[in-house]
C-alpha positions in Angstrom: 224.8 -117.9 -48.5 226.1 -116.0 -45.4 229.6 -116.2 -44.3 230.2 -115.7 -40.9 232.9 -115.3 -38.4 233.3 -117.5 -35.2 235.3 -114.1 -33.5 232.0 -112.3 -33.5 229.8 -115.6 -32.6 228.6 -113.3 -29.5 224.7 -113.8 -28.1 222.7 -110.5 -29.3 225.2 -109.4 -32.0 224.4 -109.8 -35.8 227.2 -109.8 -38.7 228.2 -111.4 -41.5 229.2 -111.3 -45.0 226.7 -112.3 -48.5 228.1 -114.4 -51.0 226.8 -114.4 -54.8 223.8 -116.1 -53.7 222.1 -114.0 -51.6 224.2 -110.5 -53.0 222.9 -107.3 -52.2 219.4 -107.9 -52.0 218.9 -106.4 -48.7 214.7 -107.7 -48.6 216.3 -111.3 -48.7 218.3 -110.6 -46.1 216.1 -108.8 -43.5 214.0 -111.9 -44.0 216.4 -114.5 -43.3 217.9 -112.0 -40.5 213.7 -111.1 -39.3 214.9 -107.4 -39.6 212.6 -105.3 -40.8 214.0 -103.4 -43.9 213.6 -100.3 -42.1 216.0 -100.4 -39.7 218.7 -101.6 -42.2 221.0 -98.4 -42.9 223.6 -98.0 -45.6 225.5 -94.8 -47.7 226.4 -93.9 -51.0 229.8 -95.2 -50.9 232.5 -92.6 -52.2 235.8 -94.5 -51.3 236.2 -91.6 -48.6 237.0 -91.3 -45.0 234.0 -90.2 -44.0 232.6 -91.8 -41.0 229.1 -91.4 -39.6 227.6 -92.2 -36.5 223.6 -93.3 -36.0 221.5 -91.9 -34.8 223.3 -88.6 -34.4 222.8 -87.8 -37.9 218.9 -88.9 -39.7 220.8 -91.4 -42.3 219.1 -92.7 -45.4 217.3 -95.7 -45.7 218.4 -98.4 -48.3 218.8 -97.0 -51.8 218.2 -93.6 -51.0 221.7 -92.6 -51.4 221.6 -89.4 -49.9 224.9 -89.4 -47.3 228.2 -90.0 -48.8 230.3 -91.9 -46.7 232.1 -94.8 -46.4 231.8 -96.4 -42.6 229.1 -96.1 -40.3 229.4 -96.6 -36.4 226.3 -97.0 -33.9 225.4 -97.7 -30.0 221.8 -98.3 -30.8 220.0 -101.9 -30.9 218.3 -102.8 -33.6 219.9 -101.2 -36.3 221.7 -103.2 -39.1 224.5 -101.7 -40.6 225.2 -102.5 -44.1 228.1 -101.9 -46.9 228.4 -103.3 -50.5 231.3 -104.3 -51.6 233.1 -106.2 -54.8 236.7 -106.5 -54.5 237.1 -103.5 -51.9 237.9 -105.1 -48.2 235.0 -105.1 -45.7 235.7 -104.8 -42.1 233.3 -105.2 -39.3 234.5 -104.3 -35.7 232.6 -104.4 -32.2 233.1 -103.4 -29.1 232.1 -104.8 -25.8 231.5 -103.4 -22.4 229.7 -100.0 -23.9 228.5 -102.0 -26.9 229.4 -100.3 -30.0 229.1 -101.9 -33.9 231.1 -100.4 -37.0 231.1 -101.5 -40.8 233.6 -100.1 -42.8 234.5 -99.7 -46.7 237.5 -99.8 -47.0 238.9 -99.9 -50.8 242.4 -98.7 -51.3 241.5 -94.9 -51.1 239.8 -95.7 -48.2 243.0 -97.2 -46.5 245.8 -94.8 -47.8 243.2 -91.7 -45.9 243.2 -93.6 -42.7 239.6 -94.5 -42.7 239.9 -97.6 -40.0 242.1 -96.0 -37.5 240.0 -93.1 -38.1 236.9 -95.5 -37.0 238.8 -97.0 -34.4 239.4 -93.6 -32.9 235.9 -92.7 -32.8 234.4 -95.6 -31.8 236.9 -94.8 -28.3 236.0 -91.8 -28.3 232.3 -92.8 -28.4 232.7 -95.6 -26.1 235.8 -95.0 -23.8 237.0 -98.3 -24.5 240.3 -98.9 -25.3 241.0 -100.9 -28.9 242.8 -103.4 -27.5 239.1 -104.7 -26.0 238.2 -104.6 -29.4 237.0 -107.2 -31.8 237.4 -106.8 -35.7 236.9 -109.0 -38.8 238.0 -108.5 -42.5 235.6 -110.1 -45.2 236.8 -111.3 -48.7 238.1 -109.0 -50.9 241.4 -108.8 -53.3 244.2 -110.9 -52.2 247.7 -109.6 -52.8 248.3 -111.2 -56.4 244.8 -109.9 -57.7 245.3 -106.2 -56.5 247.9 -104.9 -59.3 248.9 -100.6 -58.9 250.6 -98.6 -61.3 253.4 -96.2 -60.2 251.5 -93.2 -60.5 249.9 -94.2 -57.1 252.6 -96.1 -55.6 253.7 -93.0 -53.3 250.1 -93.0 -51.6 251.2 -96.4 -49.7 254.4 -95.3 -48.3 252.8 -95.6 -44.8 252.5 -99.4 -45.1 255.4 -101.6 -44.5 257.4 -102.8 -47.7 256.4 -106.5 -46.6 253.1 -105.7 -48.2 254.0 -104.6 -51.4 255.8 -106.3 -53.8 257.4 -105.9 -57.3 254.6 -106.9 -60.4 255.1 -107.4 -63.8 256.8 -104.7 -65.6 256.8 -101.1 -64.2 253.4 -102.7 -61.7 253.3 -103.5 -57.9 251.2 -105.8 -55.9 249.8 -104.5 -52.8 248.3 -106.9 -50.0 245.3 -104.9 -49.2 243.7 -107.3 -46.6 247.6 -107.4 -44.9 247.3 -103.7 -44.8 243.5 -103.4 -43.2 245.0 -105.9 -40.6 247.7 -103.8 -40.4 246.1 -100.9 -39.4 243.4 -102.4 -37.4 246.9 -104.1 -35.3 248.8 -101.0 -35.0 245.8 -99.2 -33.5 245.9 -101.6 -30.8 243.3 -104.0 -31.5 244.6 -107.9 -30.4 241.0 -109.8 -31.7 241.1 -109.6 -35.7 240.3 -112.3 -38.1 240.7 -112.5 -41.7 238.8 -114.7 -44.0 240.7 -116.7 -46.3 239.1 -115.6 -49.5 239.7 -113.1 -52.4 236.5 -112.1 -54.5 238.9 -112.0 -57.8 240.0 -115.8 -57.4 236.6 -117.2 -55.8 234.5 -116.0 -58.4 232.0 -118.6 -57.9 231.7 -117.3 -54.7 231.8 -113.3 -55.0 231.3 -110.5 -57.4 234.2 -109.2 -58.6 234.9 -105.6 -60.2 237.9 -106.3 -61.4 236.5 -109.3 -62.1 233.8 -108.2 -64.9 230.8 -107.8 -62.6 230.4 -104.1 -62.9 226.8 -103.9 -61.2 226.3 -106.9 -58.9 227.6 -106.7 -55.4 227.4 -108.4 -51.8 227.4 -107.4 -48.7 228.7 -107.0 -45.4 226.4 -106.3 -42.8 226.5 -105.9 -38.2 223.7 -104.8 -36.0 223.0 -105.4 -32.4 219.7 -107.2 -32.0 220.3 -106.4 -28.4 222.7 -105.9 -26.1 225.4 -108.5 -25.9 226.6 -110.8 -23.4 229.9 -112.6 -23.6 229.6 -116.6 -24.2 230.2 -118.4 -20.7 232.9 -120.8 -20.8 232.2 -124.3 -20.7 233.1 -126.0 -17.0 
């Protein structure tokens, strides 16, 4: 199964998200996408904020894991862009005008180190586009009452507003990951962003879950431009 977002329903552009069905078995998908495996590129996710762009730098091809990283960015058609991910938050983001694509990682040490406004400012100053022409999507990951910190790393959120964190059990806090990706992707300037209205903890007959028990398993999040877009034409 492939979840997909009606924000980035554009002619030309490909995205969306794998459920437990389909997981990360990227020759499944290039079939049922007719991409040739090839042309699918991914990292060896570090929980960094390490951003790299394609084809500026000769990236891996699935498996290899030979670049580190955790969001890739690209101009070029034909390219599919791919991230696993259990429980972290995926976020896909295009541009239009100067069609640009960008998958990102983003797991809490990915958000705390600035990794999506660090996408979002070199996707502009890739593109010249300003964010607010910007389209962006988070994918499932852990909802607000499934993503439990200790104190020890509380201090590392102090950026966020205090609406997104909240007093746990004990000496715990609950942090609203997906609020603070939104967050981030809002404050950068971006107006377009949709969040899908699942966590991977509490939909586990839907996702893989880390936190969960599924240590190995993951889906995946995936963009690439088939070609260049055009916008939809409104209906007369």
């Amino acid at each position: 199964m492939i979840l997909r977002s009606r924000l980035l329903n554009i002619p030309g552009l490909e995205h969306g998200f794998t459920t437990r069905g389909l997981g990360s078995d990227y020759k499944r998908l290039g079939s049922i996408l007719d991409w040739p495996t090839s042309q699918i590129m991914s990292l060896k996710q570090v929980h960094s904020h390490q951003i790299y762009l394609f084809p500026s730098l000769s990236l891996p091809k699935i498996g290899s894991g030979l670049v580190s990283g955790d969001a890739l960015m690209t101009q070029k058609e034909k390219v599919l862009l791919v991230m696993r991910v259990a429980d972290c938050i995926p976020v896909l983001i295009y541009v239009p005008e100067k069609p640009a694509i960008a998958n990102i990682h983003a797991g809490w040490r990915g958000v705390v180190s600035q990794i999506i406004p660090r996408t979002i400012s070199s996707l502009v100053n890739l593109t010249g586009v300003h964010p607010g022409a910007m389209k962006a999507v988070i994918g499932a990951g852990l909802c607000k009452s499934c993503f439990e910190i200790g104190p020890e790393i509380l201090e590392q959120f102090k950026d966020l507003p205090q609406s997104l964190i909240t007093q746990g059990k004990g000496d715990r806090f609950l942090v609203d990951l997906v609020g603070a990706c939104y967050f981030q992707l809002q404050s950068q300037g971006l107006k377009e962003i949709e969040r899908m209205s699942y966590c991977t903890q509490c939909d586990r007959n839907l996702f893989y879950s880390y936190r969960g028990g599924d240590k190995k398993e993951r889906q995946i999040s995936f963009i690439g431009l088939k070609c260049f877009p055009q916008p939809l034409k409104e209906e007369s």
